[in-house]
C-alpha positions as CSV (number, residue, x, y, z in Angstrom):
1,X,-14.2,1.8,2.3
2,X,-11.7,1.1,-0.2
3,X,-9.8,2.8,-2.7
4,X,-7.6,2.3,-5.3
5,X,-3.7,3.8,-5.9
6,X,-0.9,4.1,-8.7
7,X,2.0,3.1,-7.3
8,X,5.4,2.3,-9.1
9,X,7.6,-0.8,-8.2
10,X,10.6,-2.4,-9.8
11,X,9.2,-5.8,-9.6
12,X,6.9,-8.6,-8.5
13,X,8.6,-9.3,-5.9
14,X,8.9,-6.1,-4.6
15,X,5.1,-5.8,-5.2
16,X,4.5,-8.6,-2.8
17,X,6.8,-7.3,0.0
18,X,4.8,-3.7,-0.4
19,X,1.6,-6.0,-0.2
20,X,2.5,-7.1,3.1
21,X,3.6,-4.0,4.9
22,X,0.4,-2.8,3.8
23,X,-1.6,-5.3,5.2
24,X,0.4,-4.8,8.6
25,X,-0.5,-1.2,8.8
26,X,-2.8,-0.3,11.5
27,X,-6.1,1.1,10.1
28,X,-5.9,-1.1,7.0
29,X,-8.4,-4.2,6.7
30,X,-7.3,-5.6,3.7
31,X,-4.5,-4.7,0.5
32,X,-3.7,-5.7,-2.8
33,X,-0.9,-4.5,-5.1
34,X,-0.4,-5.4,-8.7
35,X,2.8,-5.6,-9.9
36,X,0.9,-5.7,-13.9
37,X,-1.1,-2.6,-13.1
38,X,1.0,-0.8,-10.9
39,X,-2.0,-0.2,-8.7
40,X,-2.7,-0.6,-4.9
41,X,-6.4,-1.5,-3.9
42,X,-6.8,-1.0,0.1
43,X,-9.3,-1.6,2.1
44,X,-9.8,0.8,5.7
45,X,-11.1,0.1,8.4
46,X,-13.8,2.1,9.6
47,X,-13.8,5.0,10.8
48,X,-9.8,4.9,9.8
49,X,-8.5,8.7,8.6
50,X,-7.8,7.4,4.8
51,X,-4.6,9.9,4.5
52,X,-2.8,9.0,8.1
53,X,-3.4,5.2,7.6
54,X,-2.0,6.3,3.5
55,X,0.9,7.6,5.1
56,X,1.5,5.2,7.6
57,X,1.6,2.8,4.6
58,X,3.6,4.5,2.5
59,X,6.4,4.3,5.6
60,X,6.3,0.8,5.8
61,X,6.6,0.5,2.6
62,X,9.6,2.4,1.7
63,X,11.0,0.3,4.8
64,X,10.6,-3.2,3.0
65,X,11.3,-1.5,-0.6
66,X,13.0,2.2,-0.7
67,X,12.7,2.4,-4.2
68,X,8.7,2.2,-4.5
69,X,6.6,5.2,-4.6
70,X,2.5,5.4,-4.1
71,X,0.6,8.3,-5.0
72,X,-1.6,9.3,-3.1
């Protein structure tokens, strides 16, 4: 399943760091952020809970980036 997120970054460079903790997150298949629309697309893996893996990713996030916020 995917789904798609507003998110707000500071820059694209920060937009790529969030891009890859996502993509590390257990439960996530694939992720893609867009620094242009402030948007987060991610893919789960089946049968992943959509707001634990969300969550999960929102931690790893803030780790790489502290200033970035999704909305979930």
């Amino acid at each position: 399943m995917k789904k798609s997120y507003k998110i707000e970054v500071d820059c694209p460079n920060c937009a790529a760091k969030m891009e890859t903790a996502a993509k590390k997150t257990e439960g996530v298949v694939d992720a893609a952020v867009s620094f242009m629309t402030l948007k987060m697309k991610v893919e789960f893996a089946d049968g992943a809970d959509e707001r634990a893996v969300m969550e999960q990713v929102r931690k790893n996030c803030k780790r790489v980036e502290s200033d970035c916020e999704i909305f979930l």
